[in-house]
C-alpha positions in Angstrom: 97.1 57.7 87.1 93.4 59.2 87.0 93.1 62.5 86.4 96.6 63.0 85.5 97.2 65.7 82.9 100.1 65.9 80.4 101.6 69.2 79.6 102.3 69.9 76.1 106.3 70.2 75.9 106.1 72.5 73.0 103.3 75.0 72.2 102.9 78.1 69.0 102.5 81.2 71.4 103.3 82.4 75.0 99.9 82.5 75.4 99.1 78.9 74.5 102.6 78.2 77.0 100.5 80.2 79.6 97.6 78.2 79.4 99.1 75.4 79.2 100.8 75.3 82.3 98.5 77.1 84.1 96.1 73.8 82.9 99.5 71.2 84.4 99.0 73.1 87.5 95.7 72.8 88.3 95.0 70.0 90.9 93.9 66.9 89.5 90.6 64.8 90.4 92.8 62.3 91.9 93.6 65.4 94.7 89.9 66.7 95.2 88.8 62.7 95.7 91.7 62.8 98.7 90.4 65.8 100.4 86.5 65.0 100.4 88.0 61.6 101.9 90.0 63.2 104.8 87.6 66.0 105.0 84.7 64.2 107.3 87.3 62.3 109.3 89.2 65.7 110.6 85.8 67.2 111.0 84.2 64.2 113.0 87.2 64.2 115.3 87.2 67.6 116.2 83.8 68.1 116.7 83.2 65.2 119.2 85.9 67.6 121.3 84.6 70.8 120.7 81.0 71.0 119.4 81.8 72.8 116.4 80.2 76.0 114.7 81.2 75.5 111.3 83.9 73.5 109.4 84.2 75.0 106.0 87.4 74.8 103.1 89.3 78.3 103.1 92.9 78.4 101.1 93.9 77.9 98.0 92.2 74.3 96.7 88.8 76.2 97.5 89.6 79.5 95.9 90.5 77.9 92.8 94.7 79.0 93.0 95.7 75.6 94.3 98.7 74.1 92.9 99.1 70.6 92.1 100.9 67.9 94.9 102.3 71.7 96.1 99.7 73.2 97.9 98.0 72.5 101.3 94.2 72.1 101.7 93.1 74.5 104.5 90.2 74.4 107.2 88.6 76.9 108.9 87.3 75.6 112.1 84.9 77.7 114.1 84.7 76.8 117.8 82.9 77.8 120.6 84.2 81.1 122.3 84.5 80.0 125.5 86.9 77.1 124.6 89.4 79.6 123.5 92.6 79.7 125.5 94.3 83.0 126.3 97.8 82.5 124.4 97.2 81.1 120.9 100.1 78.5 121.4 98.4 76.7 124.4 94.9 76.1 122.1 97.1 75.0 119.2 99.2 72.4 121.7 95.7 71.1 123.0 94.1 70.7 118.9 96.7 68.8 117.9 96.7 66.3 120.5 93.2 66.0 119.8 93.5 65.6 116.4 97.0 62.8 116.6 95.0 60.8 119.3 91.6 60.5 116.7 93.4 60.4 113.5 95.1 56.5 113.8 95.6 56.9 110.4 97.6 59.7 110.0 101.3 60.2 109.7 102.4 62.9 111.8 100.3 66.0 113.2 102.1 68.9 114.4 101.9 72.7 115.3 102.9 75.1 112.7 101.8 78.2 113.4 99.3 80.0 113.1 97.7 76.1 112.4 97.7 72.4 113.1 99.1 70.4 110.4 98.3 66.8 109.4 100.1 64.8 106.8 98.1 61.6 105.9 101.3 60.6 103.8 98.8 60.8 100.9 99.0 62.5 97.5 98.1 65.8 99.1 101.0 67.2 100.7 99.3 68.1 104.1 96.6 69.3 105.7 96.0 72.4 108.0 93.4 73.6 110.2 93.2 76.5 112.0 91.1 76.8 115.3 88.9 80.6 114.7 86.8 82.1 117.2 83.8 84.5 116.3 84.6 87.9 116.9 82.3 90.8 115.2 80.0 91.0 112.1 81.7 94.0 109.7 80.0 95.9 107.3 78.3 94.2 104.2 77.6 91.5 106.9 80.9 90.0 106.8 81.9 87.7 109.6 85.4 88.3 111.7 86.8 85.6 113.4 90.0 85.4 115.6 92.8 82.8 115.0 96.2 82.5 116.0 98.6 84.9 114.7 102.4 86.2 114.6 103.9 86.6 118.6 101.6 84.1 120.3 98.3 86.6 119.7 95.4 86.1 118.7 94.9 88.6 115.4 91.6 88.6 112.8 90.3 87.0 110.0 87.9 87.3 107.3 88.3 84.6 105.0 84.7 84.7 103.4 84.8 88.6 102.7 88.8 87.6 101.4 87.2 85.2 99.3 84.3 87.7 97.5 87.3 89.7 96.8 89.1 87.6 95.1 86.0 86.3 93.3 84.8 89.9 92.1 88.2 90.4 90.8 88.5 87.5 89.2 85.1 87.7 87.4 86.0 91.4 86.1 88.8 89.4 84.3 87.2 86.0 83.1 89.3 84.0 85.1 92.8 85.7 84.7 93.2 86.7 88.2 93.2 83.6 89.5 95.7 82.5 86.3 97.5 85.2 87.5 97.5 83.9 91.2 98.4 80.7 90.5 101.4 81.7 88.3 102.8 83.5 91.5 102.4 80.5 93.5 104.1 78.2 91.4 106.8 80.3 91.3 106.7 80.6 95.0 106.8 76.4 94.9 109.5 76.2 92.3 111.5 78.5 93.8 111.1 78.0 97.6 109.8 81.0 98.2 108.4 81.2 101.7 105.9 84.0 101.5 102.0 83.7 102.0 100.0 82.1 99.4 97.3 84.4 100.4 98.9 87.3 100.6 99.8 86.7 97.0 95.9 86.0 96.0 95.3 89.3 97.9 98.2 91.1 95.7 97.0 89.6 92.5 92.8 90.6 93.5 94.6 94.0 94.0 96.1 94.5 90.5 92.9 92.9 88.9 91.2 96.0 90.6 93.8 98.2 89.5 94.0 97.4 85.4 91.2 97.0 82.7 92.8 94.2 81.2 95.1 91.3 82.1 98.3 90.1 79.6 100.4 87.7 82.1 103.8 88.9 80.7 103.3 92.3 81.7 101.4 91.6 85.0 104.0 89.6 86.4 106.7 92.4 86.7 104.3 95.0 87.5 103.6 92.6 91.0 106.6 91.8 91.9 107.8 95.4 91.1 105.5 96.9 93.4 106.2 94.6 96.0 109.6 94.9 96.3 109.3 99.0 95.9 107.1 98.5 99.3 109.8 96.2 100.7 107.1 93.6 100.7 105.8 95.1 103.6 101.9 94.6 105.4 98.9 94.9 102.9 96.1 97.2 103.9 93.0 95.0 104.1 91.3 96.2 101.1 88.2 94.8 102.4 88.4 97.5 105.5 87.7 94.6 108.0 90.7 93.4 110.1 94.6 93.9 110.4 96.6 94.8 107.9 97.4 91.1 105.8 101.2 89.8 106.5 102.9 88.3 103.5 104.9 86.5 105.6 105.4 84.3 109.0 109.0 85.9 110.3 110.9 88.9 109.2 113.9 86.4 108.1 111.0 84.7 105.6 110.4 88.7 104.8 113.6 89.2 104.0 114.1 85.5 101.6 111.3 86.5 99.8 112.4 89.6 99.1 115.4 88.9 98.1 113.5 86.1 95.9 111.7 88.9 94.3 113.9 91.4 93.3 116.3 88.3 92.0 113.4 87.3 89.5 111.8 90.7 88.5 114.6 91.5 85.8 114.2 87.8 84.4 110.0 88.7 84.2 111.2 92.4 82.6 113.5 90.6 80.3 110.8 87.9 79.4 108.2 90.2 78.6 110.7 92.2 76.7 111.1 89.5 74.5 108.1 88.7 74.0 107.0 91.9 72.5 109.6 90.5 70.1 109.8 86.8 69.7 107.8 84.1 71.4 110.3 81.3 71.3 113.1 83.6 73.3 110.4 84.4 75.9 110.0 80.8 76.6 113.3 80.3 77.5 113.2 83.2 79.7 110.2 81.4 81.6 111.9 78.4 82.4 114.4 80.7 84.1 111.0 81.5 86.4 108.8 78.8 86.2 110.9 75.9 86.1 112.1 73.5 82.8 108.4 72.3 82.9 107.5 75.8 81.4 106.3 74.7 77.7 109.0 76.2 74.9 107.3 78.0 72.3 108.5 76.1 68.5 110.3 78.0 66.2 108.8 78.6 62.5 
């Protein structure tokens, strides 16, 4: 298939391991070409209903985190204040029976909170939207918007000023924060974790701001560590702008994840253990994390 990358089985170093399967879960050109395709036709149909504002990418395909056929492509869709309803749920109900009457083509469209999901039955796994209504300008600028949120409220967002802090982060580090991201995420896939994508961008942009450099096998623990010593409660919005950010969409999806994390922090304080020792052991330890497609470091 085009694009499609193979993973090298075997590498010399944890390092080369990293890379390597950081590089295997990267989407592919075959996914971007899928998502400019769909991208005009969700954008066409919902602005002949609403007159929209602005229609841009937010999530993890445009922060560079995405993980291949795993992660959903996100839209931010800025409408018109007045056409917001005053219960999230009833807005939501109304967007996706826009969306399922002008989208023949796509399989299924449904509400799932706090957006409106649309599988194409592509290569992409699905497609979400959610509706966002202009609520203040912030400091530095920064645009807050309202969107649906936890309890059938309405809460804010500032996915643009959430994105320049991930960005500055990640430019501190050459690139690692995002590495670092994405290696949360796929375990997060691998694992069926449900906690937020974002909120582990946000906690990975954190430690990047926290450390002068960046070595995967000792970042890993030191995450998870500190989210499970805070129970993997609310973040503070380190940006000062809205709410505090949830890492979750129920307490019971609080609690699974939790329980997710403090089940693989000793494997990550074991791997890195090893790895301050011998390479090949640490890989082994990784595919306990990651998954059997975690390259195993050769022997010598």
């Amino acid at each position: 298939m085009k694009g499609w990358g193979r993973m090298a089985l075997f590498t010399e170093s944890i390092s080369e391991a990293f890379s390597e399967y950081l590089k295997a879960k990267t989407p592919k050109e075959w996914e971007r070409d899928e998502v400019t395709k769909y991208r005009k036709r969700i954008y066409d149909v919902l602005n002949d209903e609403y007159g929209l504002l602005g229609f841009s990418q937010s999530g993890s395909f445009s922060n560079g985190t995405g993980i291949t056929q795993k992660s959903d492509v996100d839209y931010f869709a800025r409408i018109p204040f007045e056409r917001r309803t005053v219960q999230p749920a009833s807005f939501l109900s109304a967007m996706k029976g826009v969306l399922r009457r002008g989208l023949w083509e796509a399989g299924d469209v449904w509400v799932s909170r706090p957006t409106v999901s649309i599988d194409f039955r592509g290569l992409v796994t699905q497609y979400e939207v959610t509706p966002a209504f202009y609520c203040r300008t912030g400091s530095n600028g920064h645009e807050v918007f309202l969107i649906p949120g936890p309890g059938n409220t309405w809460r804010e967002a500032a996915p643009k000023a959430h994105l320049e802090y991930v960005k500055n982060s990640n430019v501190n580090h050459s690139g690692r924060v995002k590495g670092l991201a994405r290696l949360l995420k796929a375990w997060k896939y691998e694992n069926s974790v449900p906690v937020s994508s974002f909120y582990l961008e946000m906690r990975a942009a954190e430690y990047g701001n926290s450390v002068d450099s960046i070595l995967y096998p000792f970042a890993l623990p030191s995450i998870i560590r500190a989210m499970v010593a805070k129970d993997l409660r609310l973040m503070n919005d380190p940006m000062g702008l809205v709410n505090r950010i949830s890492p979750c969409g129920s307490e019971l999806d609080r609690l699974t994840s939790l329980r997710a994390m403090r089940e693989v922090l000793p494997k990550l304080e074991s791997a890195y253990e090893k790895w301050m020792v011998d390479d090949w052991d640490a890989s082994q330890e990784y595919k306990e994390v990651f998954g059997p497609s975690f390259p195993t470091v050769v022997k010598f």
